[in-house]
Each structure stands twice: as C-alpha cells, then as structure tokens.
N, C-alpha and C positions, 0 to 999 in steps of 0.2 A: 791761625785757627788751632785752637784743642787739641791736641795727641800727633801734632805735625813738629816734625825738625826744621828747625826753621834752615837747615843747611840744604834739606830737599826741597823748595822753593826755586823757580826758574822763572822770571819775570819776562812778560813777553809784554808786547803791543792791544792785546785784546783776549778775550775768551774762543774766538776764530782761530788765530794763531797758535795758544794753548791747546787747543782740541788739533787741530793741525801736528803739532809735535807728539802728542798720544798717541796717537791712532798710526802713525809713522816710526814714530823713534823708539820701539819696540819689536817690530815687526821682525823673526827671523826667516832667511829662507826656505828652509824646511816646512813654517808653519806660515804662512803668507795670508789666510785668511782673516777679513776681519768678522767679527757678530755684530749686528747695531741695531738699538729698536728700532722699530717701523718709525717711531713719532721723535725722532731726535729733531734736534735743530739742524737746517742742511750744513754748517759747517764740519758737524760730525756724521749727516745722513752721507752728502760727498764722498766720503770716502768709505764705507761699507762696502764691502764684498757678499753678505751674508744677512738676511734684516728678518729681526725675530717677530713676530707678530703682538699686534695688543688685543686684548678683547674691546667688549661693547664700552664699557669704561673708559678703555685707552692705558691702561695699565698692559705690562706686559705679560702676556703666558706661559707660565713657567715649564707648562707642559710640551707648547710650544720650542720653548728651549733646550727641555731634555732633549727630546726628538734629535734636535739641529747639531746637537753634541753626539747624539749615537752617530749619525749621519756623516759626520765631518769633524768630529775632535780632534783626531791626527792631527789635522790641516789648520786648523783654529789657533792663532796665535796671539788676540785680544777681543775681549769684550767689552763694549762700551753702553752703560745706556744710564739714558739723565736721571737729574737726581727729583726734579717738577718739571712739567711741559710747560713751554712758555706760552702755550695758545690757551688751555684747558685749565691749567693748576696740576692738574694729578701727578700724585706722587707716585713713584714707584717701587716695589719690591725690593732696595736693595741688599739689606741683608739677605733676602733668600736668594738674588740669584747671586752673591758674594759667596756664601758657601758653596753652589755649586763650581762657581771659577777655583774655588781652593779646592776642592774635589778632584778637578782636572786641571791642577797646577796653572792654572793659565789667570793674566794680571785684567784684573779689572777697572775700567775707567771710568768716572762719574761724572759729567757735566753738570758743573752744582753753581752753576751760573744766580740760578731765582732764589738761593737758598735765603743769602746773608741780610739780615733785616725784616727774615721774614720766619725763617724756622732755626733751630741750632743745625750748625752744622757739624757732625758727628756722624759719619760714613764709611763701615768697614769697605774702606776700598783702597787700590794700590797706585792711581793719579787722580786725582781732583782736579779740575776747572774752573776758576774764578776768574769772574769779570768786576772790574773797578765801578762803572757809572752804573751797573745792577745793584751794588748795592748803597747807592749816591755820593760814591767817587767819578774824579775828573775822567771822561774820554780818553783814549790811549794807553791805556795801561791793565793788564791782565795775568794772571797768575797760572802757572801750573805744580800743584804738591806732589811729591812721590814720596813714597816710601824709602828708606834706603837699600833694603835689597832688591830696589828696583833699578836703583841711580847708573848703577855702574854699566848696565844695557843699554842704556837711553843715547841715540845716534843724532846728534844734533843736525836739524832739518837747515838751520842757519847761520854759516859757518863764515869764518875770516876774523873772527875777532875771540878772545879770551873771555869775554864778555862771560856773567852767571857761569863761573867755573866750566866755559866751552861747549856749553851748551844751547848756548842761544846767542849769537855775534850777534853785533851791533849794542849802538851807543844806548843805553837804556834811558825811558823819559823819566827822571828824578822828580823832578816834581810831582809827574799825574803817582807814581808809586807812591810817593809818601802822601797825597790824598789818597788811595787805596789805603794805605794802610788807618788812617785816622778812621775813613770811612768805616774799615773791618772794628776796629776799638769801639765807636759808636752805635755799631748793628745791634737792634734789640730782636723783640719780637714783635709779629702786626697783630693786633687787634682784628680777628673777624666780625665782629659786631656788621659794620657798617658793610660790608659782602652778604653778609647773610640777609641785613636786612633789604639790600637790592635786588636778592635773589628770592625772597617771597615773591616782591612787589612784581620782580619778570613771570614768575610762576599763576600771580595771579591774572597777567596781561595776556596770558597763553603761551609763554614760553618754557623753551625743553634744558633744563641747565646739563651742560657734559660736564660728564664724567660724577654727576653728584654722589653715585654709589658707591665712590672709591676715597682714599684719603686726598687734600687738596691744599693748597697754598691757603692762607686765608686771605691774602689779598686780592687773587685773580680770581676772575669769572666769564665763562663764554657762553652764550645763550644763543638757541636758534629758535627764532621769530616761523611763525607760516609767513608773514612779510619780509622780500630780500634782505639782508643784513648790511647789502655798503648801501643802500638808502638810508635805512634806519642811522646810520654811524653820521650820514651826510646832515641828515635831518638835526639830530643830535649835536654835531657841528654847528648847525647854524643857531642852536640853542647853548651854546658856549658849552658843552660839555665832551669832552675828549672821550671818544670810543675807539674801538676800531675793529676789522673784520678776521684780526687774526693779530700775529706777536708785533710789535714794533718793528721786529728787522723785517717783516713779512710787509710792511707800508709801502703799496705803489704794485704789488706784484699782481698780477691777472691769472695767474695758474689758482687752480681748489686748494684747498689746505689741504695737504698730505696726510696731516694728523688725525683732522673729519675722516680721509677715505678710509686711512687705514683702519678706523675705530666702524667702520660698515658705515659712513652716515653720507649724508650729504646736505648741499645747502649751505650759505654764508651765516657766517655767526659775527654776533655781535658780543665784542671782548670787551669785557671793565678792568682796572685795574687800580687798586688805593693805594696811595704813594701818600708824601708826608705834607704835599699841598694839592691832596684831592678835592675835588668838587664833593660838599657834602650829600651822602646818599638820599635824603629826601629831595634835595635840586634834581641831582639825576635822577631820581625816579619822576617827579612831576613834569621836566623836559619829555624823559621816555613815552609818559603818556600823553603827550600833545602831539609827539611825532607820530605813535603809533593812530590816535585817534585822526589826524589829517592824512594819513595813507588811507584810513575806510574810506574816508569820508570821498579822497579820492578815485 
C-alpha cells in the first residue's frame, strides 16, 4: 500500500489476528486503556476497554471523543476505529480523530479491512488492518502496517518462532500472502452506479437506507424494511439473490447488530453488497419486489 515501508508489514493469519496484535502489542502499563468505536467489528469491539459513541449515521462523535480523552487521556493507551463498517458502509472521520490522537501523543489503529478494491487506501494512521479474501485474495492470510516509530514497541502476542522479524511466530501461509499480495496489485476502485441504483429502488419499496447522510463504501448497502429483514434475506435466497441481515462474519448469529443499537435504531436489516460476480442490480431489485410484494400479500 502507498506511503507504507514495506519492512513495517507483519503478516498474520487474518484481519482478527491483525486487529488482535494492535490493540495488544502496544499497550503500556501505565496507560492500559483501550478507545474503540461503538460499531467496530467484534474482533476489535473484544477487546475495548472504553467505546466512543456514533451518532444517528453511525459515524463517530468527535465530540464524543473529546469528552472520553478529558476524562481518561492519562490512562488511554490506543485508539482504534475502522476505516468503513462492514454492516453500513460508513466511513469514518479518520483524519480528524488522527489529529486528535497526535494531539495526545497516543498511536492510532485503523481497521481498513472494506477499504481495498473499493476506495484508496490512504490513511494518516499509525497500524493499519488488512484482510486478503476482502479484498479477493485467498482465505488465511492477513496483514498489519506500522509505522516505524511504532515497530520497535510492538510486543508480539505470538511467540516461539523468528518468524516476520519476532513479531508474529509461526510458519507463515506463502501461498495465501502472495495471493494477497496480487490481489492488493489488482485493487481498483467500485463503481457506485449499481448501489445507488438499488438503493432508489429500496427507497421507493419503503425502505430506510443507514447511514445515507454520511460518506459510504460504494459497494455496501443496508436497508431496514417495516418487513423483518432475515425473511426478506430468506425470501431473496430462494430468489437466487445473496443478501443478508448484517456483515458476512455476522452469518448465523441471533444477537441485534450492535452497529443498528449503537446508531439508536432497531430492527433487522437487509445488507447488499457488489463484488465482481454480483447479481445484476435490476435482478435484485425485481427478486426484492416479489419477495416484498408475497409478504403483503401474506
């Protein structure tokens, strides 16, 4: 990636792992606490100590954050928070809450998992999170960038081997990295077109899109129906068209979106996402309206 050393680069297993090492292998005693937005993904929600709030958008509050830093800067030892929510799209603030962490000396993390293939990635921050099969590399393999006046603090969480200069033991998968790495070579950018235009079509069906007010991935889209959203997803299903009720890693789970509470809302949503063999947006919208028009009807 862009304005990275390629020597601060620590190749782990996943974007989990990565985020794992962050949020851990910086931490000093003195200053033990962590910040994390409300809507991270839970392998970086996990280990928060401290969760900054979003508004109605789902973006986070910067005013919010002042607060949480009058409050507890002392004690504040890293801030993390992503670079797009993987349920919503929204982006968030990073340059401005990046100034504020260099304000009060303290290293900031960016889980920028959604970014590659979808927007540049280009992020004043001081460790980055990349995942391989996010951005259409092989499964098992994942990235974390540091800065170099970061590198030499970094306490490796996984240890016994030399491995990534002692920072990360264990035998690394060579093959999924060097698909990661083709994959990063190949990342363009996506085309909103066919988002936008599913996201009139839900607008006109009666649906509410989150987070519309705020800047967005132009791939992803989440919408909340007045009809449940894991029927709609199910329905949709049986119309060959991939939805679902929240991120991919979120598939299977019965707890609310976390992301929905924290943004004040409620109710299951129905996620779209354009990747590079999507269903074309008028299918999914003609599916959508058979499903939704067989629920009246029901």
């Amino acid at each position: 990636m862009a304005g990275w050393d390629a020597r601060g680069v620590v190749f782990t297993s996943g974007a989990s792992e990565a985020n794992a090492l962050a949020l851990n292998g910086l931490l000093r005693p003195d200053r033990p606490l962590r910040l994390v937005s409300a809507v991270e993904h839970p392998s970086v929600l996990a280990w928060g100590d401290l969760f900054i709030p979003v508004d109605g958008e789902g973006q986070v509050d910067l005013a919010a954050l002042d607060r949480l830093f009058e409050a507890h800067g002392p004690h504040v030892g890293l801030v993390s928070v992503m670079a797009a929510n993987n349920e919503t799209g929204v982006l968030q603030p990073i340059a401005a809450i990046a100034a504020r962490c260099a304000h009060h000396g303290l290293p900031l993390h960016c889980d920028a998992s959604q970014l590659p293939g979808r927007l540049p990635v280009d992020l004043p921050v001081d460790l980055l999170t990349l995942s391989s099969h996010k951005m259409g590399g092989p499964r098992g393999a994942g990235a974390l960038l540091l800065r170099p006046a970061r590198m030499a603090g970094l306490v490796a969480r996984i240890r016994g081997g030399p491995q990534e200069r002692g920072l990360r033991g264990g035998t690394e998968n060579v093959p999924a990295i060097a698909g990661m790495g083709e994959a990063a070579r190949l990342a363009g950018r996506t085309d909103p077109g066919p988002r936008d235009q599913l996201e009139a079509a839900c607008k006109r069906l009666g649906g509410r899109i989150l987070g519309e007010g705020a800047p967005r991935l132009p791939n992803t889209t989440a919408v909340l129906f007045d009809q449940p959203g894991d029927l709609i997803v199910m329905g949709l299903d049986l119309e060959g068209v991939c939805a679902s009720t929240g991120s991919a890693c979120a598939s299977g789970a019965a707890e609310p979106s976390h992301v929905l509470a924290a943004m004040g809302l409620q109710g299951v949503p129905v996620r779209f996402s354009f990747g590079a063999d999507a269903t074309d947006p008028a299918e999914a919208i003609a599916a959508l309206e058979r499903v939704l028009a067989r629920m009246e009807v029901a």
